[in-house]
DRENDO-1510 file (C-alpha; in Angstrom, 1 decimal, always signed):
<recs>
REC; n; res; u; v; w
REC; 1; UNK; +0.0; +0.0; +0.0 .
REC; 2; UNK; +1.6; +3.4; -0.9 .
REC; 3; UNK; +1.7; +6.4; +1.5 .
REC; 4; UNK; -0.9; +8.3; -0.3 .
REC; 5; UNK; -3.6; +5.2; -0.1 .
REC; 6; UNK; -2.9; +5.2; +3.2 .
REC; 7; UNK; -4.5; +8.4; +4.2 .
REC; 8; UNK; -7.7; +7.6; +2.1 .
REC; 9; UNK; -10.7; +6.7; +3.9 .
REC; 10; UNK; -12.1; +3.8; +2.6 .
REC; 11; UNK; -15.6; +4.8; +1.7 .
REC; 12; UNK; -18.0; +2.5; -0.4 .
REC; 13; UNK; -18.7; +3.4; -4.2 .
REC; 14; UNK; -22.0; +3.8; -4.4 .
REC; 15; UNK; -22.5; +6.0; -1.2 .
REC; 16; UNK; -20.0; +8.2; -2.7 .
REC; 17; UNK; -21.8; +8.3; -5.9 .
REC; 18; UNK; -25.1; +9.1; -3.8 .
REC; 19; UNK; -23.5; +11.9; -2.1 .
REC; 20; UNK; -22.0; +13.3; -4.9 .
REC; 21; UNK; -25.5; +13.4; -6.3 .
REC; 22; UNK; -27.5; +15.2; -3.3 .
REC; 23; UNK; -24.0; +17.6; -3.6 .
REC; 24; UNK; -24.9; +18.5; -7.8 .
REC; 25; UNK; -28.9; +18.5; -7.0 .
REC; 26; UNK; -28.3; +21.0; -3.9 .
REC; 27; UNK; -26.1; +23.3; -5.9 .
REC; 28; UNK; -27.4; +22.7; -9.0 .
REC; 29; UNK; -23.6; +22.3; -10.5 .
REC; 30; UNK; -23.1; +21.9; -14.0 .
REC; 31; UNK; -21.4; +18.7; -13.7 .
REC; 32; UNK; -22.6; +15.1; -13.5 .
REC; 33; UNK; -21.5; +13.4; -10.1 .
REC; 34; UNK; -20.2; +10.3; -11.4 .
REC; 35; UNK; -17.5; +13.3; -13.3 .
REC; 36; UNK; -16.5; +14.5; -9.4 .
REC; 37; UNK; -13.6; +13.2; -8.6 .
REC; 38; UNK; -13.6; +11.8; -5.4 .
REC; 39; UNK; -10.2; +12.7; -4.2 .
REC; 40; UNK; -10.7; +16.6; -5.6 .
REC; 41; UNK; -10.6; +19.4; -3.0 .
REC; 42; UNK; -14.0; +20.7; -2.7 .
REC; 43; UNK; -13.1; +24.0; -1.8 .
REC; 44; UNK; -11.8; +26.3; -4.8 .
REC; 45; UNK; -9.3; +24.2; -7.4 .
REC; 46; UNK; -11.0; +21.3; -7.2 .
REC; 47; UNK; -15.0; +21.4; -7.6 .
REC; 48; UNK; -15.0; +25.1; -6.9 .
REC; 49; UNK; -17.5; +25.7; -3.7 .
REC; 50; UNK; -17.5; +28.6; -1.6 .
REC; 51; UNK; -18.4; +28.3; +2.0 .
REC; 52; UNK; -22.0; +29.1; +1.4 .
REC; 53; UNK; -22.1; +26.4; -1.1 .
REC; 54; UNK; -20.4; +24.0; +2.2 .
REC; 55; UNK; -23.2; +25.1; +4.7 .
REC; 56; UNK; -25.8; +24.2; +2.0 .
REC; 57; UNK; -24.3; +21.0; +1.5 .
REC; 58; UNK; -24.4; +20.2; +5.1 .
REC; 59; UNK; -27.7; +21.2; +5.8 .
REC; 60; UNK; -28.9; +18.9; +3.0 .
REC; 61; UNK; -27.1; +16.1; +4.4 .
REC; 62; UNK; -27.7; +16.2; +7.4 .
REC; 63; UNK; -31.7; +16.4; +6.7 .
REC; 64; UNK; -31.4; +13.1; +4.3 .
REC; 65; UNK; -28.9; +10.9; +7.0 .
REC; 66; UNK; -29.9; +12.3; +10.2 .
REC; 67; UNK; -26.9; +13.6; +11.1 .
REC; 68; UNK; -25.0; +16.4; +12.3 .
REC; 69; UNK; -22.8; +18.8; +10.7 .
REC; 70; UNK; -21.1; +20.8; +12.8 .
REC; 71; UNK; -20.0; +25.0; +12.0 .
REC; 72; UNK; -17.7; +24.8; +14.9 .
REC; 73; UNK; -16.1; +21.4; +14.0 .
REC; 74; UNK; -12.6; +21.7; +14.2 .
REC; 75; UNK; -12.2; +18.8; +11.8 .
REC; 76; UNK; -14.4; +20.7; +9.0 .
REC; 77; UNK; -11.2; +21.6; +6.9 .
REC; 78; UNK; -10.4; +17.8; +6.7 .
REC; 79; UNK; -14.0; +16.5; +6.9 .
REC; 80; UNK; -14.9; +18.8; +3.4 .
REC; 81; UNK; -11.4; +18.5; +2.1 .
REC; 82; UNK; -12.9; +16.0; -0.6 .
REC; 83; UNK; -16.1; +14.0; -1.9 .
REC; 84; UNK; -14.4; +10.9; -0.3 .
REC; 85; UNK; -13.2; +12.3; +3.0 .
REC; 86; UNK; -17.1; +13.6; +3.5 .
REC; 87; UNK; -18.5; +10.9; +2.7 .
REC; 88; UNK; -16.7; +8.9; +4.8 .
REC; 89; UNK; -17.4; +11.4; +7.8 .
REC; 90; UNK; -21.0; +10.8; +7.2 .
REC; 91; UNK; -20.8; +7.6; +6.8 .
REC; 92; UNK; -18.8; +6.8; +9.9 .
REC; 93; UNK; -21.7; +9.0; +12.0 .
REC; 94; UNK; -24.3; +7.3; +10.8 .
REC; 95; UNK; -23.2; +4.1; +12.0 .
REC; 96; UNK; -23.1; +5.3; +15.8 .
</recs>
């Protein structure tokens, strides 16, 4: 396993492909989510969201899975770093 694997959550394919979905339908992006990469930075570069377009994203989230998104999160830089790393975070509180 190489370093970089290592740091990926392992997250399963068709949840990721779900939230990528509620992510395009919230913010009615111009891009199919099966074309997000998974591993792209959210913020900016990557699929271009601002940090209204991150609050939106977790109120929609945490309406569909019951769960809770935290503002004051002090993981929220690494929990909406990337498609994967979010939807492992939701995933992983869901399963409390």
């Amino acid at each position: 396993m190489s370093p970089s694997s290592a740091t990926k959550p392992q997250v399963d394919p068709q949840f990721l492909q779900e939230i990528g979905e509620l992510i395009v339908q919230a913010l009615e992006l111009d891009v199919a989510a099966a074309d997000i990469d998974p591993d792209a930075q959210l913020y900016g570069d990557g699929l271009g969201l601002d940090s209204i377009d991150i609050l939106e994203v977790a109120l929609v989230l945490s309406r569909k899975y019951a769960v809770q998104l935290r503002a004051d999160d002090a993981d929220n830089q690494r929990i909406f770093s990337s498609l994967r790393h979010l939807a492992s975070h939701v995933a992983g509180l869901r399963a409390r």
